[in-house]
Each structure stands twice: as C-alpha cells, then as structure tokens.
PLY file of the C-alpha trace (Angstrom):
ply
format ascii 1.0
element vertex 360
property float x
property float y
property float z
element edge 359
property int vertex1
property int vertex2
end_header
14.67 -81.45 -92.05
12.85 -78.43 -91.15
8.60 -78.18 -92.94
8.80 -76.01 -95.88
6.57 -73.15 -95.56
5.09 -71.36 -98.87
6.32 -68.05 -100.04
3.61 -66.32 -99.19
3.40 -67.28 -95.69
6.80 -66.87 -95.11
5.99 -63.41 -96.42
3.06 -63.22 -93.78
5.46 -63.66 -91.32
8.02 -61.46 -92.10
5.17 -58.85 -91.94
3.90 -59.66 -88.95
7.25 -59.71 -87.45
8.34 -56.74 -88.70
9.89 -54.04 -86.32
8.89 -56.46 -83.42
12.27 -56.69 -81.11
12.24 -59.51 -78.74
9.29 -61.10 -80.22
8.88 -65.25 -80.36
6.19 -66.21 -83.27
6.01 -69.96 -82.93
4.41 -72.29 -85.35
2.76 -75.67 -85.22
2.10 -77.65 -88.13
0.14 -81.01 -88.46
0.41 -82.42 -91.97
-0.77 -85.70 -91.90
0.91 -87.19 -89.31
4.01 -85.31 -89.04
4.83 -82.78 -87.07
6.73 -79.52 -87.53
7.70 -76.54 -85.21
9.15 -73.39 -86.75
10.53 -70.40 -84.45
10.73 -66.67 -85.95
11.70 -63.52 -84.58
11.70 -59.35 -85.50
11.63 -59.58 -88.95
10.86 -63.13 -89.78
14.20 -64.38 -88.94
14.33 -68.18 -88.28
15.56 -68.86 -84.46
17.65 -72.08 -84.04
15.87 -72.88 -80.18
12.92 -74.97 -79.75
10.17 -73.28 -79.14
7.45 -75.48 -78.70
6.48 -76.16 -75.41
7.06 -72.67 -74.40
3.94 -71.36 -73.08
1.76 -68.50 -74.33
-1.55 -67.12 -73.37
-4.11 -68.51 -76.20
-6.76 -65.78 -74.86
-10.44 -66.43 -76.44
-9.12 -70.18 -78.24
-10.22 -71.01 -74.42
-14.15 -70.65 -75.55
-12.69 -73.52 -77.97
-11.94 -75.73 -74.86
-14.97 -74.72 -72.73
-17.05 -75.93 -75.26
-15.63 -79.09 -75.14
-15.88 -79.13 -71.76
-19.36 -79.06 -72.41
-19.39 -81.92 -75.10
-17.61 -84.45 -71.98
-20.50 -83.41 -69.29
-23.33 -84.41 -72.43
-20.91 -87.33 -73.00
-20.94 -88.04 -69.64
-24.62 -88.04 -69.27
-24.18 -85.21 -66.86
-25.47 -82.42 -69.03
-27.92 -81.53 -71.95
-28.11 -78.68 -74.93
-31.50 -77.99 -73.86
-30.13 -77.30 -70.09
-31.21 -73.93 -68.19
-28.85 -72.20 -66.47
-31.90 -71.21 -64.66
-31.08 -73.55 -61.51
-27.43 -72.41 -61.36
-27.78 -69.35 -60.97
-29.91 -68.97 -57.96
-33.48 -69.00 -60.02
-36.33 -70.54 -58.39
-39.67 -68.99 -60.65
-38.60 -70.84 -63.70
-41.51 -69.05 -66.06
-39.05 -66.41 -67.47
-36.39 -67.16 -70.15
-32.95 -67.84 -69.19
-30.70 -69.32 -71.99
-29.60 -72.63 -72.58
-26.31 -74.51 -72.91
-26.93 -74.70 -76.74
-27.64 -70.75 -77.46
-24.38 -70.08 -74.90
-22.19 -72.24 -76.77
-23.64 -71.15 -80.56
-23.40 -67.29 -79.57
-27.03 -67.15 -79.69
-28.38 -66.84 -76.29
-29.16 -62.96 -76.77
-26.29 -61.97 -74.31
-24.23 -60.25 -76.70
-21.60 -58.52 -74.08
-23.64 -54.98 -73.01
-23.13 -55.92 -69.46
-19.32 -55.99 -69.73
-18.98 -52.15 -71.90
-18.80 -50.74 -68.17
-16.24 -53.06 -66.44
-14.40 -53.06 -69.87
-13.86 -49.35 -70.22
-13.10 -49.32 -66.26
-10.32 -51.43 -66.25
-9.01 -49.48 -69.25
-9.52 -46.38 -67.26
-7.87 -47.65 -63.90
-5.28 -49.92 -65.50
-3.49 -46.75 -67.11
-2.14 -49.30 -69.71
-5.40 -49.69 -71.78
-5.69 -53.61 -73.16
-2.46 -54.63 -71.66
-4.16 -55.55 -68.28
-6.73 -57.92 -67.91
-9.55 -56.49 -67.82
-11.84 -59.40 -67.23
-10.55 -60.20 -63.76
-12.55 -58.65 -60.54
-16.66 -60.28 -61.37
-16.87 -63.32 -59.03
-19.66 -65.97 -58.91
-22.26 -63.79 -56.91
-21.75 -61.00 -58.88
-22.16 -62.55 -62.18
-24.93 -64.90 -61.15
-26.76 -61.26 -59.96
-26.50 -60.03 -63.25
-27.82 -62.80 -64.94
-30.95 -63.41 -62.75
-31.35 -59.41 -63.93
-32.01 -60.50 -67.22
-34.96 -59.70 -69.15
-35.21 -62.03 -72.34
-38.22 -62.93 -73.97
-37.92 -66.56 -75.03
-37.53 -66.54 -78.51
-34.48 -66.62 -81.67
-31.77 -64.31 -81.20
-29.16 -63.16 -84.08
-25.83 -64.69 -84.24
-23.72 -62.10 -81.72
-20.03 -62.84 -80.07
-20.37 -63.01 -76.67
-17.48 -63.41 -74.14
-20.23 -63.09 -71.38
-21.88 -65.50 -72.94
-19.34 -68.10 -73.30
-17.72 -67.04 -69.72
-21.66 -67.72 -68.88
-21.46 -71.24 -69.98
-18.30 -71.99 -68.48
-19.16 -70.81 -64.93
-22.16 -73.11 -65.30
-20.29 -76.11 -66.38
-18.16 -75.51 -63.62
-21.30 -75.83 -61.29
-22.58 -79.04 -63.54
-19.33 -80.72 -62.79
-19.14 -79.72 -58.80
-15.86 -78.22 -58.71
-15.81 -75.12 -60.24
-14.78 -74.24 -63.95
-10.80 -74.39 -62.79
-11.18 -78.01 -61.99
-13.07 -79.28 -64.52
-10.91 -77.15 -67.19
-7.54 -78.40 -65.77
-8.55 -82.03 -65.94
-10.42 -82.12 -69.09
-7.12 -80.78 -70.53
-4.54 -82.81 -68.06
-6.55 -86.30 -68.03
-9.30 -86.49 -70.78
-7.15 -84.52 -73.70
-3.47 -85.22 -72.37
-2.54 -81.72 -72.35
-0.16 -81.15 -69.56
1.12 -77.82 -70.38
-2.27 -76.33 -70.83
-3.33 -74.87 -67.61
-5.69 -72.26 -66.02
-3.73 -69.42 -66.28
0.21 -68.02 -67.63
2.86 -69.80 -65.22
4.18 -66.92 -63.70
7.48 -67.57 -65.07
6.43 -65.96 -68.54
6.20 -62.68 -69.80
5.25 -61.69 -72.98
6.41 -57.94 -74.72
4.96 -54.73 -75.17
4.98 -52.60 -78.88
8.19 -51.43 -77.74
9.76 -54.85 -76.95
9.89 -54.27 -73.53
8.73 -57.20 -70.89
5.20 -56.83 -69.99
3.55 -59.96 -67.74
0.33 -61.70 -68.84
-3.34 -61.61 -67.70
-3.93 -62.73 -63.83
-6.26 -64.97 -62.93
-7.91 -66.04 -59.78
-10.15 -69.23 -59.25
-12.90 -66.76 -58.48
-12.73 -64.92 -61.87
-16.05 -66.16 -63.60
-15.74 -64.48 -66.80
-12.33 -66.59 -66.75
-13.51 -69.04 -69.27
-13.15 -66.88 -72.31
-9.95 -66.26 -72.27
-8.22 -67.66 -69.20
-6.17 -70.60 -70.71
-2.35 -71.11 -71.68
-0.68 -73.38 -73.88
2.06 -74.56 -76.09
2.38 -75.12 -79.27
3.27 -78.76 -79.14
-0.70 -79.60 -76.75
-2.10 -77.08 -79.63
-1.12 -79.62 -82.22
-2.03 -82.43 -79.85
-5.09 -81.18 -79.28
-6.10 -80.38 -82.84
-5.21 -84.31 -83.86
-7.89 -85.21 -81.08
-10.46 -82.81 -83.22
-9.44 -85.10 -86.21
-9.39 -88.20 -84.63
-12.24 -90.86 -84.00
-11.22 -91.44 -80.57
-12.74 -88.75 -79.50
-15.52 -88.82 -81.47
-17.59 -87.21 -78.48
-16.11 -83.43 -79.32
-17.44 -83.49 -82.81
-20.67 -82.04 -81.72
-18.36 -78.86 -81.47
-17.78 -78.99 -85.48
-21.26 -78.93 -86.75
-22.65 -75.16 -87.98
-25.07 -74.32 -85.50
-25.63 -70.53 -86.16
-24.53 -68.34 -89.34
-22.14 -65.41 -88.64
-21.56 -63.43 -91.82
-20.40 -64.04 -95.68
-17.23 -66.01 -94.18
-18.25 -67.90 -91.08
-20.56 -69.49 -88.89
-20.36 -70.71 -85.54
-20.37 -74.16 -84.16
-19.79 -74.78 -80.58
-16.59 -72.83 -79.54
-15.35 -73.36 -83.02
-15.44 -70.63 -85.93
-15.82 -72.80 -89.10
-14.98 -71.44 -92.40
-18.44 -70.64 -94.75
-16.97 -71.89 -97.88
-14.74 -74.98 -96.87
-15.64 -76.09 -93.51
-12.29 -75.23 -91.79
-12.29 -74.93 -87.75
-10.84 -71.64 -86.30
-10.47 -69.76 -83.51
-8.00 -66.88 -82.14
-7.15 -65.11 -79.39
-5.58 -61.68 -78.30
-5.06 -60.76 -74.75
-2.55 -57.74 -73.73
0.79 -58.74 -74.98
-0.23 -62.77 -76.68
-2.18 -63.48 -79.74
-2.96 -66.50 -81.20
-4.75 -68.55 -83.70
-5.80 -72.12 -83.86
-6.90 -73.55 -87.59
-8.23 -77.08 -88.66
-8.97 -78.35 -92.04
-10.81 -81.66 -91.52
-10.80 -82.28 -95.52
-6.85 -82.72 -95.57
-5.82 -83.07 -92.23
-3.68 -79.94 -91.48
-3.75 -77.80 -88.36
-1.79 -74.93 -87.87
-0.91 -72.69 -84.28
0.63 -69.75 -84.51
1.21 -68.16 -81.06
3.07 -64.80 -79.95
3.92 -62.83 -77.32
3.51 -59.31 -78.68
1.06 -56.67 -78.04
-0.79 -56.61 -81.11
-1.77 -53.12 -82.34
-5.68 -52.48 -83.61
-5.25 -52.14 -87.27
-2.13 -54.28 -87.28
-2.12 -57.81 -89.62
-2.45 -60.29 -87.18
-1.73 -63.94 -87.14
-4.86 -64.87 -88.35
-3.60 -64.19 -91.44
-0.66 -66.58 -91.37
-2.61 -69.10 -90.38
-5.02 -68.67 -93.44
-2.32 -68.61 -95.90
-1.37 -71.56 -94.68
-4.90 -73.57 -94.82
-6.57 -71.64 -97.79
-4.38 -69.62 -99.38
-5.78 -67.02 -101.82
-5.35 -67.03 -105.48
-1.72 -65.73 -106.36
-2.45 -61.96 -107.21
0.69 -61.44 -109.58
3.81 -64.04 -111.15
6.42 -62.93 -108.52
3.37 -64.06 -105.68
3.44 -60.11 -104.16
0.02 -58.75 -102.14
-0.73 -55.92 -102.03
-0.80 -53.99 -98.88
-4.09 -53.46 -98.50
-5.00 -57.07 -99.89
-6.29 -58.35 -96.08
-8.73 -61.04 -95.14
-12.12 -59.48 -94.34
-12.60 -60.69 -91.32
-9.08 -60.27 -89.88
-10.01 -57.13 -87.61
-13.20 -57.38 -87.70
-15.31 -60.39 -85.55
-11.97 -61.53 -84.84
-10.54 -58.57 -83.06
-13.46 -59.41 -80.01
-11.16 -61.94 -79.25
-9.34 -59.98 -77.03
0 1
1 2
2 3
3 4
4 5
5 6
6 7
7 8
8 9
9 10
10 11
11 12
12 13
13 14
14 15
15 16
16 17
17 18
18 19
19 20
20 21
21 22
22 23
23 24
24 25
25 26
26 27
27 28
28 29
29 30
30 31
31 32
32 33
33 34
34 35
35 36
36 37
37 38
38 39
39 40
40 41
41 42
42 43
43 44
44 45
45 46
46 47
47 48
48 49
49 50
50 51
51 52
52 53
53 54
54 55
55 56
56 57
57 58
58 59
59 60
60 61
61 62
62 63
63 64
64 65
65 66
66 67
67 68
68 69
69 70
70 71
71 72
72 73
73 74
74 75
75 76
76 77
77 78
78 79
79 80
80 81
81 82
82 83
83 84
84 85
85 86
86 87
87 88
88 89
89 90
90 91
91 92
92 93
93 94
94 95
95 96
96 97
97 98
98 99
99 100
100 101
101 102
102 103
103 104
104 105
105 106
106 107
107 108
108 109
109 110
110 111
111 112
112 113
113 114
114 115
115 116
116 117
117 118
118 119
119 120
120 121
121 122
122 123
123 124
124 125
125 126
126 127
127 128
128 129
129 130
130 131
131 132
132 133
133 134
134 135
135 136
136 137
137 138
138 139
139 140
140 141
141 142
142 143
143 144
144 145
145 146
146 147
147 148
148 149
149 150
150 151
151 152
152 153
153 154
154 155
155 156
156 157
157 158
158 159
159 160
160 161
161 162
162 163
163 164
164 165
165 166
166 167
167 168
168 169
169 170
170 171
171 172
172 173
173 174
174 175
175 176
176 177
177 178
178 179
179 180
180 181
181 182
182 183
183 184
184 185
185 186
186 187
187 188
188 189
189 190
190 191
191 192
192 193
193 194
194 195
195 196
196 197
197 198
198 199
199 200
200 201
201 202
202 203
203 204
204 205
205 206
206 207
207 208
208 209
209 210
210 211
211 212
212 213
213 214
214 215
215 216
216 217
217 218
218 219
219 220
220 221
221 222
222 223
223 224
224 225
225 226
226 227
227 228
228 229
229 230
230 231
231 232
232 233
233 234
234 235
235 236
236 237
237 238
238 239
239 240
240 241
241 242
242 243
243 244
244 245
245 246
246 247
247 248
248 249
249 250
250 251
251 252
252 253
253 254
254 255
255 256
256 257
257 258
258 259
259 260
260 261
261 262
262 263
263 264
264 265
265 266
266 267
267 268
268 269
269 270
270 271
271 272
272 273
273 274
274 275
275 276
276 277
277 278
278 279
279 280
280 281
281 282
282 283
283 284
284 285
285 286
286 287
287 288
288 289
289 290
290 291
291 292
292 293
293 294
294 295
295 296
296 297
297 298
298 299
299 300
300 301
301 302
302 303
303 304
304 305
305 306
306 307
307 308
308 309
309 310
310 311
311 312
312 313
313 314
314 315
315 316
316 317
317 318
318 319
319 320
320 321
321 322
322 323
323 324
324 325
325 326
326 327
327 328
328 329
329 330
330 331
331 332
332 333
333 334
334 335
335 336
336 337
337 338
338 339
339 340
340 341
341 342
342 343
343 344
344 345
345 346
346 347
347 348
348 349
349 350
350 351
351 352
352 353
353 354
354 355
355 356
356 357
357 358
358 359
C-alpha cells in the first residue's frame, strides 16, 4: 500500500510539478521504521516505476556529508575542531589567523564566498548557458591553497555567513587530514562507514537531468582535482538518502551527532550546526541543494522520527517554489489557512529563496 501523503503536500507537488514535461520528483519517506517511495511527474501525476535508486545530483546536501566526514577523522582521533588549516595549506609563519575546522564547518570562519563572485560570473559568462554548467569546476589544489594563504583575517568572531568556499575549504583539508584526497575519503565514508553504495563523487554519466523546457541537459562534471568539489559534488538516491538519514537518528552512529548541535545562529528561522541547517523553533535538520538541472532537499525531525528526500531533475527557475517547500509541509506543516486547506499564492516559506537559494 502506497504512504499517504497530506493534501497539502500533494498540493505542493502538483505546484512544483506544474508545466514541467519529462520531469521525475521522487520522494523518500522514513516514518518510523517504514519506508515509502513515491514517483510524480508534470503536473503531480503519480508514475507507476520505481524510482528510488535512480540517481540525482544532491548539489550543496554534500556540505551535509563533508561535515561528517569531519566528525569520523575527530572520531578517529585523526582530527580536532580547534585544527588550523594553517599547515595544509602551505603556511609555515603560523602568527596570522587562518580558520579552523570548527568556524569552516559552522559558516563562521569569515570566508563568506567574495573570492568565488569572479570565477562565478565567469563561468556564467563563458558557459553561454548561465547556472546550467558547473561553474565550480576549473580551481585545483594550488590554486585554492594560493588564495587562502592570501588571506588577511584578524583572529577574532565572525557573523554567521554561507560559505561554499568555506565548506569546499574544509573538505579539501579533510581530504589532506585523511591522505588521499577529499574523493577518497568521501567515497568510502559513504561506501564503507555509512553503507551508501549509490552515493558517489560525482553524476554517473549515464544520467541526465532536464532543462525549463524539458529538454535533456547533463549534470555538473567533476574532476578529482576540483577543490571547491566538496560543496556540491555528490550524487545520490533516494533510497541511501533515507538510509542515511536513519544513521542521523540512530545510536550507532552516535559519532555524527556532533553535526546536530546549534553552533552558530542564522536568522529568525535557522541556525547552523555542522553541515546541517536546523530549524530555530523545533530543532529539525535540513539541508538542500540546486545545481543546473537537480534540486534537492534533505529534512530530519529527530522528535518523531521522520525524514523526508525529495530529489528532481529540473532546472529550477529563481523565483520558482522549490522543493524545500514540500519537504516542510511534510515535517512542519503550517496552520491550515482556510476549511477547504487552499494557500494562497503568495503564502511561501521565508526562507525558501532566500539563504536557501546559495545552495546552488
């Protein structure tokens, strides 16, 4: 028997599926302990095929997993919050400021992502295609690590800010902690630690997601020498989303917590633990992700136990509902707004576009 969804999310996807030829919307649920995958296509219709271990780019939901990458090298006694990434990066004179794992992993390391507004509006430029290409690729170890010994931060408390440098930052250094680079030590914390087979460094090749028009449009390339790569570099499935959230709620892997605790506030609506969003007014975990023709979002509500992915492979518009919205409907509805349940267009989450469209 297939999960019942609520009206109103079934109404959030019919929304966000709306005028969308071609498009695949799947859905992972984790109630409990069951498990349910739903399929939907232009205009919310229900699709009969499995769906769930078809693989999508999960774009910035891969800061989720490098910070857990970081949580197994402190587990392992290989790492510390208070590490530099002084010594990684080719610093010898040690007297100036250079963040630590913590501030990387919290958004707080004073980063913010000025050093990518020039390579960003590049690849825009070059690409011809604007977001659609991946516009991250191209800055390889020597390059980044040359920026960073450039910086000039005094030592002191920085503001919460989003920073894909920053978390691309703390994956390239974890990547150097471990001693085989961040593809590695990705690929088997998600393979061997996690059990995530279908979770890999990149979109197999074999995939191709769809463009506003419906037309197929490939995803995001990605070299082993990409070091901004661990922001956004990851693919998945639905079914090793849902796997991986039970491992967030489970004891057995007690170790990751340290990725749920609040250790920097945001705005009115979140804060930010390591990798994880979490919810200001009921603790729920988060994250999405947007690359050029995939968007995604990952939600966990320790208090009850239910997780939710929502992955697609449309180009999502700026301005456009996105499925962050589905996914809170889901976890935290809001308060029915009339007797026949109908929003209003405008009704939106704050946030939706706003810290959550740096996802991309």
């Amino acid at each position: 028997m297939s999960y019942e969804l609520s009206s109103s999310v079934i109404k959030q996807i019919e929304k966000f599926c709306k005028n969308k030829p071609n498009i695949t919307l799947t859905v992972g649920i984790l109630d409990g302990n069951e498990e349910n995958y739903l399929s939907f296509t232009d205009g919310g219709s229900q699709l009969e095929r499995d769906t769930s271990d078809k693989a999508y780019e999960i774009g910035s939901i891969t800061k989720v997993f490098t910070a857990v990458l970081m949580a197994k090298l402190i587990r392992d006694g290989k790492a510390e919050l208070t590490t530099s990434i002084a010594p990684y990066i080719g610093v010898k004179n040690t007297q100036y400021y250079y963040p630590t794992l913590e501030r990387l992993a919290s958004h707080t390391s004073g980063l913010g992502d000025a050093p990518l507004s020039a390579i960003k509006l590049i690849g825009q430029v070059v690409s011809g295609v604007g977001r659609k290409k991946n516009i991250y690729s191209g800055i390889n170890g020597k390059k980044l690590e040359k920026k960073l010994r450039e910086l000039n931060l005094a030592p002191t408390s920085y503001p919460t800010k989003y920073s894909h440098y920053g978390i691309a930052t703390l994956g390239y250094v974890l990547g150097k902690i471990d001693g085989r680079g961040y593809k590695a030590a990705i690929e088997e914390l998600c393979s061997k630690d996690l059990g995530l087979e279908n979770t890999v460094y990149g979109l197999p090749s074999t995939e191709c997601g769809h463009t506003a028009t419906g037309s197929e449009f490939p995803g995001w390339v990605w070299t082993e020498k990409d070091a901004l790569a661990p922001s956004d570099c990851l693919a998945s499935t639905a079914r090793d989303m849902i796997k991986f959230a039970r491992a967030n709620l489970s004891d057995e892997f007690d170790w990751m917590k340290i990725c749920h605790e609040v250790r920097s506030e945001y705005d009115d609506y979140d804060n930010f633990g390591f990798g994880f969003i979490i919810r200001a007014d009921n603790g729920v975990l988060w994250h999405n992700g947007s690359t050029g023709v995939y968007s995604s979002f990952l939600g966990i509500d320790r208090a009850t136990g239910k997780a939710i992915v929502l992955l697609s492979d449309y180009e999502h518009k700026t301005g456009e509902s996105g499925v962050d919205r589905i996914g809170f409907e889901f976890l935290c509805p809001k308060p029915v707004k009339a007797e026949d349940d109908e929003y209003e267009e405008g009704d939106e989450y704050e946030d939706e576009e706003d810290s959550t469209e740096d996802n991309e």
